[in-house]
Structure formats: C-alpha cells, structure tokens
C-alpha positions in Angstrom: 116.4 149.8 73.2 118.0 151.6 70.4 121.2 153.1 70.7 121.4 153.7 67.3 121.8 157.8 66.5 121.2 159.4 62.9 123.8 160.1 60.9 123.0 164.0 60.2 125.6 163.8 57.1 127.8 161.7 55.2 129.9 162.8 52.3 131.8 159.7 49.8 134.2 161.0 47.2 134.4 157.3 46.0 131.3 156.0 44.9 129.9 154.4 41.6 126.4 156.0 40.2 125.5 155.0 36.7 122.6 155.8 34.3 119.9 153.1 33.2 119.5 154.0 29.5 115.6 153.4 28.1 115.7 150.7 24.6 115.7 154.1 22.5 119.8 155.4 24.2 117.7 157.9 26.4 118.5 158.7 30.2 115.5 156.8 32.3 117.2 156.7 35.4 120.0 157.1 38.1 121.4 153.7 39.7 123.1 153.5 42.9 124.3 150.2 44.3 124.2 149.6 47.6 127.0 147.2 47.8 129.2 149.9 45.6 128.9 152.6 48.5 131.9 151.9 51.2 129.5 154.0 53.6 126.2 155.0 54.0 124.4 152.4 51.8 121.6 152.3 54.8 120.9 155.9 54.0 120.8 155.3 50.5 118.6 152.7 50.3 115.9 154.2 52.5 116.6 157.4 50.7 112.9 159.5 49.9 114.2 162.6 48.2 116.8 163.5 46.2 118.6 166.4 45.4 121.6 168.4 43.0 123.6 171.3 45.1 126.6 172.6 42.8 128.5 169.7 42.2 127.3 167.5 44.9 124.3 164.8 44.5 122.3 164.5 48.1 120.1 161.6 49.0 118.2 161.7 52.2 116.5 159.1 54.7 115.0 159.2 58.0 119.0 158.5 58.9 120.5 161.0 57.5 121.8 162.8 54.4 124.2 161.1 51.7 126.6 163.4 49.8 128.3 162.0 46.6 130.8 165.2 46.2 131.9 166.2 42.3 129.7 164.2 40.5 130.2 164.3 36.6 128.2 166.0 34.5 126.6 163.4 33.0 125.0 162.9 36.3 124.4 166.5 36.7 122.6 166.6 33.5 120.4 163.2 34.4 119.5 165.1 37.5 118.7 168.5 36.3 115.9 166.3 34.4 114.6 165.2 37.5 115.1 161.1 36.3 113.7 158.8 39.0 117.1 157.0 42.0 117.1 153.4 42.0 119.1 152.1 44.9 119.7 148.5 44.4 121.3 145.9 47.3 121.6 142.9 45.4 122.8 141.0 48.4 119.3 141.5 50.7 117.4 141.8 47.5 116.2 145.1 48.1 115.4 147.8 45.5 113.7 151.5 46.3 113.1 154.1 43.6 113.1 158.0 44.7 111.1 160.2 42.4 110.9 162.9 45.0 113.7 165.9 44.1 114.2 168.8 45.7 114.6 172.5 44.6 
C-alpha cells in the first residue's frame, strides 16, 4: 500500500534554471536539473505543464505543483515565448520535456 500523499505545493527560492541556446545564440529551451533542486525534483521531473504567474515559474505533476519564486527576467522572457522544459536527472538517466504551458 501506498502511504505516499501529493504534495499540493512546493515553493524553492534556491534553485538553478538555465536556457539551452540553439547554434544560431537563440533561446530553444528552459533546463532544470533534477539533482540542482534541494526539493521537489520528483515533481519536476514528472512535470506535464508549465506555467509563468508574476514572478513565479510553476511546474506541475500528478504530485503536485513546483514554484521557483522570483525568477529572472531572462527566464520570464524564455517563458513568455512558450520554449519547451527539459528536466534532466543525470543520476537515473532520466530526461522529460514539457511543451504544455498554461494561460
């Protein structure tokens, strides 16, 4: 049995996200490391949507919702173009890309 609960929301002021740049210096992508998040890298990387409110960048999973308060604007900006997640664990070997944004 599974005693396990979901985690309704998490929110991580300390967090690295970066942007994978395509050959020609344009955004192509947000990258989040698993490993990099001191919580919630289990809702990140079975994240299926993403999403920008104010300042904050959301991802959400079956488990819950992951917050990453203040992000800069260069994040802002890759998000307001709607550029596809990839969540990376390079320990398992795991890599999941979210194209789904909301509002």
């Amino acid at each position: 049995m599974n005693s396990l609960k979901p985690i309704t929301a998490l929110s991580l002021n300390s967090y690295s996200i970066g942007i994978g740049m395509t050959d020609e210096q344009k955004p192509a992508c947000l990258i989040l490391s698993y490993d990099a998040l001191e919580q919630g890298g289990d809702i990140a990387i079975s994240a299926t949507t993403a999403q920008l409110v104010g300042n904050d960048f959301q991802l959400t999973s079956n488990l819950g919702t992951l917050v990453l308060s203040n992000v800069g604007q260069a994040i802002k900006d890759a998000a307001e173009l709607r550029l596809p997640v990839v969540v990376i664990d390079p320990e398992r070997e795991r890599e999941i890309m979210v194209e789904r944004w909301l509002n």
